[in-house]
N, CA and C atoms as a LAMMPS dump frame, in Angstrom:
ITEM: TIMESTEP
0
ITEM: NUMBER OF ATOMS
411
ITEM: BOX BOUNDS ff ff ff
-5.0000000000000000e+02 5.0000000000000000e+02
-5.0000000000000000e+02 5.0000000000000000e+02
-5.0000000000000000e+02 5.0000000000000000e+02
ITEM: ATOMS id mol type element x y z
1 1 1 N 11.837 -4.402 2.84
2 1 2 C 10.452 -4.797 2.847
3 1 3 C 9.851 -4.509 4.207
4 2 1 N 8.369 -4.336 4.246
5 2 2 C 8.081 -3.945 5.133
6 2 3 C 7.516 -5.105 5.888
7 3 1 N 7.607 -4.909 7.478
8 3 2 C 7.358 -6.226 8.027
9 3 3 C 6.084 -6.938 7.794
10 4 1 N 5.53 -8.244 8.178
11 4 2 C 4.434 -8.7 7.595
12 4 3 C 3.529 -8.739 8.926
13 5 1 N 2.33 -8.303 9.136
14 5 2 C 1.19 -8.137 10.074
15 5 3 C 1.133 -9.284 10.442
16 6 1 N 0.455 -10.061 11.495
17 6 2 C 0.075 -11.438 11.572
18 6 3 C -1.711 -10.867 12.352
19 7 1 N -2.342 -11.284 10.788
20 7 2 C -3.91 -11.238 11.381
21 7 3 C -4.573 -11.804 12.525
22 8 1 N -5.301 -10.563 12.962
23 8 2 C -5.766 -11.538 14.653
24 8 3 C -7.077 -11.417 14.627
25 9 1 N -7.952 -10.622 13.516
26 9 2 C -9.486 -10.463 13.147
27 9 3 C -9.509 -11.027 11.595
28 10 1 N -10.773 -10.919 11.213
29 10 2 C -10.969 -10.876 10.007
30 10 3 C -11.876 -10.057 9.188
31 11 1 N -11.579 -9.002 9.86
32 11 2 C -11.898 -7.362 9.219
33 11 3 C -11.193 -7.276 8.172
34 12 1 N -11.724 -6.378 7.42
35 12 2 C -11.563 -5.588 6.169
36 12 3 C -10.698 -6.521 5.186
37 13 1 N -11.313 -8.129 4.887
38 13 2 C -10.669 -9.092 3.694
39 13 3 C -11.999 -9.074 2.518
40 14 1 N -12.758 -8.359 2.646
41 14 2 C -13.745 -7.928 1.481
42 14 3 C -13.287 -7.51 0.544
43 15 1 N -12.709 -8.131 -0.56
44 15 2 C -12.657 -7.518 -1.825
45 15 3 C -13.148 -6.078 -2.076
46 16 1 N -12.85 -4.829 -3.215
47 16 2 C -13.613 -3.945 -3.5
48 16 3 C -14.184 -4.095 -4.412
49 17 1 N -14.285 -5.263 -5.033
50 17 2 C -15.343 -5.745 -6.393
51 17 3 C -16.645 -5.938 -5.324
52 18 1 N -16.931 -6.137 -4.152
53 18 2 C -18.017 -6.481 -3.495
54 18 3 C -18.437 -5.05 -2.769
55 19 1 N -17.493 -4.051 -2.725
56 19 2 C -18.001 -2.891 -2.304
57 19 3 C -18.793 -2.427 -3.457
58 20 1 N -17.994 -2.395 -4.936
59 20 2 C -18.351 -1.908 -5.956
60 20 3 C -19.866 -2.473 -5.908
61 21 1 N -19.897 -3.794 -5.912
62 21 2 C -21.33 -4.565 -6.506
63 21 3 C -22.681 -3.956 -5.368
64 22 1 N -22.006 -3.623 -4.088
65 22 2 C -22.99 -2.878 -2.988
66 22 3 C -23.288 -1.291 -3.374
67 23 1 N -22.855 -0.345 -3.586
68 23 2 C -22.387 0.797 -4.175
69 23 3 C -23.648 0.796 -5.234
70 24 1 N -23.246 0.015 -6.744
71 24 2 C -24.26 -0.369 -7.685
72 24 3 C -25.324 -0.447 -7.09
73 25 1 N -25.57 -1.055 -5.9
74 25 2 C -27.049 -1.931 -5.792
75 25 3 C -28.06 -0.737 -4.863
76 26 1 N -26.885 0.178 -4.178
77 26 2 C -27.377 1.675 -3.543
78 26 3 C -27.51 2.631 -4.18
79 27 1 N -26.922 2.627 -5.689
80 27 2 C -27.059 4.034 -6.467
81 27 3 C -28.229 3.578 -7.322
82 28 1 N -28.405 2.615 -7.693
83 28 2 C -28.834 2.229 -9.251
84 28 3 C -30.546 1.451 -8.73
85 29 1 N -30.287 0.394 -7.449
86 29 2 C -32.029 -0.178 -7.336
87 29 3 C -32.767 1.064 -6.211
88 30 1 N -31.639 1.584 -5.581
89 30 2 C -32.26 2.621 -4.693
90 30 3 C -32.343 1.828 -3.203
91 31 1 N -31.879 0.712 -2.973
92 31 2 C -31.385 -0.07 -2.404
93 31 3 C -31.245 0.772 -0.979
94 32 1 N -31.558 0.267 0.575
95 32 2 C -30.917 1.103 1.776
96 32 3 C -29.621 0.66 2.159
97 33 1 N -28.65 1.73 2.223
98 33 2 C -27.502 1.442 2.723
99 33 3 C -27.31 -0.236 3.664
100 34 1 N -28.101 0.099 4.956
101 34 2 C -27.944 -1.407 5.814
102 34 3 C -28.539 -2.675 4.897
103 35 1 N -29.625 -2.724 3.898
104 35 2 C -30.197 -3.998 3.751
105 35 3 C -28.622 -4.153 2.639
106 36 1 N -28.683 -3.577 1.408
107 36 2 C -27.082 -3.411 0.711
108 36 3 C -25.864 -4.239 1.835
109 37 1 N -26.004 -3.309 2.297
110 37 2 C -24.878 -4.16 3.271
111 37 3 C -24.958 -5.674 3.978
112 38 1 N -26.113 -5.733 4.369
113 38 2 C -26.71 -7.235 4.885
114 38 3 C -26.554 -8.26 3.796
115 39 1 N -26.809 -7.822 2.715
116 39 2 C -27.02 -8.702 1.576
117 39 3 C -25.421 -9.083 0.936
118 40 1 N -24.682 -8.066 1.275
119 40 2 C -23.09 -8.203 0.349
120 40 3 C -22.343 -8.737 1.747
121 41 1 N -22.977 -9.264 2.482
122 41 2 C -22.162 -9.768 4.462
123 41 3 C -21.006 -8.489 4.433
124 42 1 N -21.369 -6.862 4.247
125 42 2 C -20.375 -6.165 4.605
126 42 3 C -20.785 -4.982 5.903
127 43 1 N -20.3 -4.703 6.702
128 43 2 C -20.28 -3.889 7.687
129 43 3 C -21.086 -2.18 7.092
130 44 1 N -22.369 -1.816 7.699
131 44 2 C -23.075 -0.582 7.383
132 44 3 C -22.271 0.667 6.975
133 45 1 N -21.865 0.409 7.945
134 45 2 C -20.393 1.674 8.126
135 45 3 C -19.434 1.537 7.216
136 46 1 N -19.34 0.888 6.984
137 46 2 C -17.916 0.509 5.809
138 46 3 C -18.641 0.905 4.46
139 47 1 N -19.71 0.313 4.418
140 47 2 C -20.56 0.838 3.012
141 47 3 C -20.869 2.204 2.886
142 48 1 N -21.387 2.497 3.867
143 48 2 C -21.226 4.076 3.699
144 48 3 C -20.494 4.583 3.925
145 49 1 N -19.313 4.333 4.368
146 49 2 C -18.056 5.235 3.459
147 49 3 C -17.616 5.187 2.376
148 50 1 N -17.864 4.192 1.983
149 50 2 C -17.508 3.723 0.307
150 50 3 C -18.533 4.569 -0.681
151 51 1 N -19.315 4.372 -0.045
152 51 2 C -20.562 4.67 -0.602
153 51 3 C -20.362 6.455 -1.208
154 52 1 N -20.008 7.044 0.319
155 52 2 C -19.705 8.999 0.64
156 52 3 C -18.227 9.197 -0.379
157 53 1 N -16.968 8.235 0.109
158 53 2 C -15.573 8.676 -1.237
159 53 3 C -16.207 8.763 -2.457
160 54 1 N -17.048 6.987 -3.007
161 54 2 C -16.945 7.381 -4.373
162 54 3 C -18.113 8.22 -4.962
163 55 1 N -19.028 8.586 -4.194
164 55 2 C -19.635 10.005 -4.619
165 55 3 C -19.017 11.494 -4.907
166 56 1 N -18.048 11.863 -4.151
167 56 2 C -17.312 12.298 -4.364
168 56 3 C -16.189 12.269 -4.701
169 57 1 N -15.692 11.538 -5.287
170 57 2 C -14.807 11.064 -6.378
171 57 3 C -15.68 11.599 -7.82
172 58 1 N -16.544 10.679 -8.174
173 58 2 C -17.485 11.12 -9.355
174 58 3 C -18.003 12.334 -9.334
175 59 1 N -17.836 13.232 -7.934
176 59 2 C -18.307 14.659 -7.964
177 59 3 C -17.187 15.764 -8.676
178 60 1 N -15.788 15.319 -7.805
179 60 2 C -14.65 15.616 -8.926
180 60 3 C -14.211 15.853 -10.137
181 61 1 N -14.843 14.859 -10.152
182 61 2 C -14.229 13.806 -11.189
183 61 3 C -12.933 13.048 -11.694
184 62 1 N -12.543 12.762 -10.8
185 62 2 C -11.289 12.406 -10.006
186 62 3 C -11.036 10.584 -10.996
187 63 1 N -9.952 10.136 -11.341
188 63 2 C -9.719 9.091 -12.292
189 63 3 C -9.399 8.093 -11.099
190 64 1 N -8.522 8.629 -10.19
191 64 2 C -8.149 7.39 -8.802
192 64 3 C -9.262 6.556 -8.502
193 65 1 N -8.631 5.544 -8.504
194 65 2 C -9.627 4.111 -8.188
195 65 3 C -10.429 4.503 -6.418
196 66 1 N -11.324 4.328 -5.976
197 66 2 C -11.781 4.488 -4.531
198 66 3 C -11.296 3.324 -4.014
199 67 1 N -10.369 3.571 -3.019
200 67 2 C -9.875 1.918 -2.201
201 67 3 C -10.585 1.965 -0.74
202 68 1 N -10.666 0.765 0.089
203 68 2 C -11.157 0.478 1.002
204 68 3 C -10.491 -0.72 2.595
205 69 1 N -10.46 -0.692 3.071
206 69 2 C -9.797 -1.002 4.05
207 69 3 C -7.833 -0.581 4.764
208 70 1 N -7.62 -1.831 5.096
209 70 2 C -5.997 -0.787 5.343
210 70 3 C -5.078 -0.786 4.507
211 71 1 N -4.511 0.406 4.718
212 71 2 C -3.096 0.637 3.95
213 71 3 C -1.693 0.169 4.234
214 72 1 N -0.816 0.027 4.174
215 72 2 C 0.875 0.044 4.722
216 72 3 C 1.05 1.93 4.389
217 73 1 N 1.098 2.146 5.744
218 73 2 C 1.569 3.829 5.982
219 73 3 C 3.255 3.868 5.572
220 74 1 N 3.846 3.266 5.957
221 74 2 C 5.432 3.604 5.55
222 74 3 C 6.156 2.439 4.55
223 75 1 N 4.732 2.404 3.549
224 75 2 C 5.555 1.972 2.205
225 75 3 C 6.56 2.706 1.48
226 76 1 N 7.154 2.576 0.718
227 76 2 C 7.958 3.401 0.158
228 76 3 C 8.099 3.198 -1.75
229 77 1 N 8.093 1.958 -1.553
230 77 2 C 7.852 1.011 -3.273
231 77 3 C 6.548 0.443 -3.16
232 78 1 N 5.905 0.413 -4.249
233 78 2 C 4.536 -0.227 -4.705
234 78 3 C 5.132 -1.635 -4.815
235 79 1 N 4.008 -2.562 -5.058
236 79 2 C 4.504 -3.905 -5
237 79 3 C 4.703 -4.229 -5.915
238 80 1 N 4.49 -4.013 -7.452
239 80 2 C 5.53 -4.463 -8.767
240 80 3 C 7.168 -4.075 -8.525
241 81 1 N 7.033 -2.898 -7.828
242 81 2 C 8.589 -2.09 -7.48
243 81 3 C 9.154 -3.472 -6.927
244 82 1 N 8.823 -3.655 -5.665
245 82 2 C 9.214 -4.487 -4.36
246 82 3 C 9.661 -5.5 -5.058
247 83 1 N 8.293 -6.412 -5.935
248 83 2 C 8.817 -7.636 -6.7
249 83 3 C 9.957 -7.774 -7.465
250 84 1 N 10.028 -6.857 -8.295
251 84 2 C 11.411 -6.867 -8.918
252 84 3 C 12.471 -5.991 -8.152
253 85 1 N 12.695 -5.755 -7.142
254 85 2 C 13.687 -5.853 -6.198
255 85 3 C 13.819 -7.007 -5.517
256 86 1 N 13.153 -7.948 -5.269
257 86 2 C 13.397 -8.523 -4.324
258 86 3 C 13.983 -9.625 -5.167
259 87 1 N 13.33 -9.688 -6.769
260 87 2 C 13.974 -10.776 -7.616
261 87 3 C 15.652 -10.501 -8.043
262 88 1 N 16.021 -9.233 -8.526
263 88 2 C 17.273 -8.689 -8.343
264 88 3 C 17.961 -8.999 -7.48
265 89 1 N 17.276 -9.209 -6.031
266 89 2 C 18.312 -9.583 -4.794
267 89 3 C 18.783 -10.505 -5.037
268 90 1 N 17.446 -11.619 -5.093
269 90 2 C 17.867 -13.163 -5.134
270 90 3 C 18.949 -13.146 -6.252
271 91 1 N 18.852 -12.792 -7.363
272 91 2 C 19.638 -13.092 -8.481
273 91 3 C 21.201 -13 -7.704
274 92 1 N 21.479 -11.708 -7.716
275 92 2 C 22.209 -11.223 -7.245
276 92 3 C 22.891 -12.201 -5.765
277 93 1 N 22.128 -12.111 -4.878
278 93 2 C 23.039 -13.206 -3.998
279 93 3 C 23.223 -14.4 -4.211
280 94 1 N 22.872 -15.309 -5.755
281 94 2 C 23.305 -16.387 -5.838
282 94 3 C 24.208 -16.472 -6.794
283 95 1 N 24.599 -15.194 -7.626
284 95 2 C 25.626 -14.676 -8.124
285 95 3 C 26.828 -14.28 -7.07
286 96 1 N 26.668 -13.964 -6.089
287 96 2 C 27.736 -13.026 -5.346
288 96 3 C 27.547 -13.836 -3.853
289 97 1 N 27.032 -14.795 -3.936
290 97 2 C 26.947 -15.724 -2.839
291 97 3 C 26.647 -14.99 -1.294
292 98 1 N 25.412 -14.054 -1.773
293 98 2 C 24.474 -13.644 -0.806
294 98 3 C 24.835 -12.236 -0.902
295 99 1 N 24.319 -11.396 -0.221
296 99 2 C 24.681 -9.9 -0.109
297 99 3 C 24.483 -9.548 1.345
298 100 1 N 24.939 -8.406 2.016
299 100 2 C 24.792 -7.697 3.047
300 100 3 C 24.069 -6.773 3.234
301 101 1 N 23.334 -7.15 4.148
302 101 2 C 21.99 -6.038 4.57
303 101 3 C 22.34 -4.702 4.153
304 102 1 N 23.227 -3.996 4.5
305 102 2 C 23.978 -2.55 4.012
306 102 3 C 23.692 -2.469 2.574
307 103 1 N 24.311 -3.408 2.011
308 103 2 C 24.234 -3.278 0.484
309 103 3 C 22.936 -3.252 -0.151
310 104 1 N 21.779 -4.317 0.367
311 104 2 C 20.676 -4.179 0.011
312 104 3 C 19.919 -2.267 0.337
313 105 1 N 20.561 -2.069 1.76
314 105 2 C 19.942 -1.126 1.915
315 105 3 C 19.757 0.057 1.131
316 106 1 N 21.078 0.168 0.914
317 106 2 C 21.768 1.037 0.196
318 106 3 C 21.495 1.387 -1.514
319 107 1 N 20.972 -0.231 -2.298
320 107 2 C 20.154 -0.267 -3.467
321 107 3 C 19.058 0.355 -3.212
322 108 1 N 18.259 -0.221 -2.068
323 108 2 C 16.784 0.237 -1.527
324 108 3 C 17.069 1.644 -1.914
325 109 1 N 17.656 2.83 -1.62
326 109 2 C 17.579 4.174 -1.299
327 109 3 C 17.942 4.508 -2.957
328 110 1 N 18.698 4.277 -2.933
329 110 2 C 19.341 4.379 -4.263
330 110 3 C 18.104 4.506 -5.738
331 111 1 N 17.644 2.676 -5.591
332 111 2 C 16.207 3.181 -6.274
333 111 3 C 15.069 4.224 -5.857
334 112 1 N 14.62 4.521 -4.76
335 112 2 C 13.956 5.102 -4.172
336 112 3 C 13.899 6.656 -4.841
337 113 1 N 15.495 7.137 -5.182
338 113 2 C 15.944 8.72 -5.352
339 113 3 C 15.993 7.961 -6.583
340 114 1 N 16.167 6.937 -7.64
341 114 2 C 15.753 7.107 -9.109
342 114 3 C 14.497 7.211 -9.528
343 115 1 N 13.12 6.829 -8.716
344 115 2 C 12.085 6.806 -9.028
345 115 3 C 11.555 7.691 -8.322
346 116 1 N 12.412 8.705 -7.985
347 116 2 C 11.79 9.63 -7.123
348 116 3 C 10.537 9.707 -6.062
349 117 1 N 10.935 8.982 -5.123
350 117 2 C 9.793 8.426 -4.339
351 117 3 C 10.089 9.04 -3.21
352 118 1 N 8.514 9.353 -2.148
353 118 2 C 9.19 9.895 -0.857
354 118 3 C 9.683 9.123 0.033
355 119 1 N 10.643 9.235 0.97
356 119 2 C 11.542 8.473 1.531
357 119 3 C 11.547 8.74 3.024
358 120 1 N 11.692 8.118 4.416
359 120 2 C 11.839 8.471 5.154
360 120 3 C 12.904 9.338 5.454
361 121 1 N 13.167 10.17 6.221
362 121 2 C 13.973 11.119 6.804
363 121 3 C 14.683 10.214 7.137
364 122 1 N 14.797 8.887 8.022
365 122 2 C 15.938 8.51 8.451
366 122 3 C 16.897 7.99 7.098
367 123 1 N 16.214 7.214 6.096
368 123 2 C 16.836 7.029 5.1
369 123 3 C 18.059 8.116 4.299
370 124 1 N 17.541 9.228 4.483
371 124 2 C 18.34 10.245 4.499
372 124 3 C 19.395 10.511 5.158
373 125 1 N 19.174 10.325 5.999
374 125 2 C 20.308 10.34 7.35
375 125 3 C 21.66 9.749 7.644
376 126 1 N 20.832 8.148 7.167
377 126 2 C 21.705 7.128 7.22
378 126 3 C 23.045 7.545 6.185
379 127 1 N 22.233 8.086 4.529
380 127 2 C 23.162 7.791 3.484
381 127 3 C 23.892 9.262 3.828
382 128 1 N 23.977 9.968 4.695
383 128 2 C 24.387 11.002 4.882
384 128 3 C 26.013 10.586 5.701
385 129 1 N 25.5 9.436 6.247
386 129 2 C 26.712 9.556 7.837
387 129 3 C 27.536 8.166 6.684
388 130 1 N 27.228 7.364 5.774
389 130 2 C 27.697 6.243 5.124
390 130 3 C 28.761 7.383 4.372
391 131 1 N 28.294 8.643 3.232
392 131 2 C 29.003 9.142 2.673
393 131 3 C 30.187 9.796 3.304
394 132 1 N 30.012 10.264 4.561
395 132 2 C 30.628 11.132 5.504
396 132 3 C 31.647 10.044 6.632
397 133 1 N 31.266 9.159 6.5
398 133 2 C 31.896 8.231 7.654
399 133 3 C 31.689 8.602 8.723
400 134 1 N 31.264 9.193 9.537
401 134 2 C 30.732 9.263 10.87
402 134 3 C 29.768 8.888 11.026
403 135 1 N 29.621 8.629 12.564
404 135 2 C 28.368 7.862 13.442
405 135 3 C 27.44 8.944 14.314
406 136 1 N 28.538 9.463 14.743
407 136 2 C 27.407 10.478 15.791
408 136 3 C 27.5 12.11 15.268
409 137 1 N 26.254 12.599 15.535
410 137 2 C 25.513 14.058 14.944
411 137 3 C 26.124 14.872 15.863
């Protein structure tokens, strides 16, 4: 799992049902970007980017949802994935009276190359020197 942030602003906790409802209120009453934004308490700038993707998204015509604020860059599992890994663990270490980080890791990758997901390079690496028994390159 990936580590957990500890918030120190309170930027970008706007729902995108409230971008959506700003978006609507700029395409459809003819609405100005800033008053839109004043009115939904969301940042000018933020609306008009939302505003510029999902225009072009619909210019596409592209099916992907338009998302808005931050991402986790070195996810690897989506979070239904994660959830039922992490419930497997638990199961599992109160069956086997806990497990070892290795072992978890080692599932981690394991699913990763069944669901064919991209993976870090080091992940690679690791299961390279585990199969091989060596430490140093």
């Amino acid at each position: 799992m990936p580590r957990v942030r500890v918030r120190k602003t309170e930027r970008a906790l706007k729902s995108i049902s409230v971008y959506e409802e700003a978006y609507k209120e700029v395409t459809e009453n003819e609405v100005s970007i800033r008053s839109a934004a004043a009115k939904f308490e969301l940042h000018y700038v933020s609306l008009s980017r939302f505003v510029k993707k999902k225009k072009q998204a619909i210019k596409q015509g592209s099916t992907i949802p338009v998302t808005m604020g931050y991402r986790c860059v070195r996810r690897v599992f989506d979070i239904d994935q994660e959830k039922r890994i992490v419930g497997y663990i638990i199961k599992a270490a109160q069956i086997f009276y806990g497990l070892p980080p290795k072992e978890i890791r080692k599932l981690a990758f394991q699913l990763a190359v069944k669901y064919s997901l991209k993976v870090p390079d080091t992940w690679r690496k690791m299961q390279w020197q585990e199969k091989t028994g060596s430490l140093d390159l």
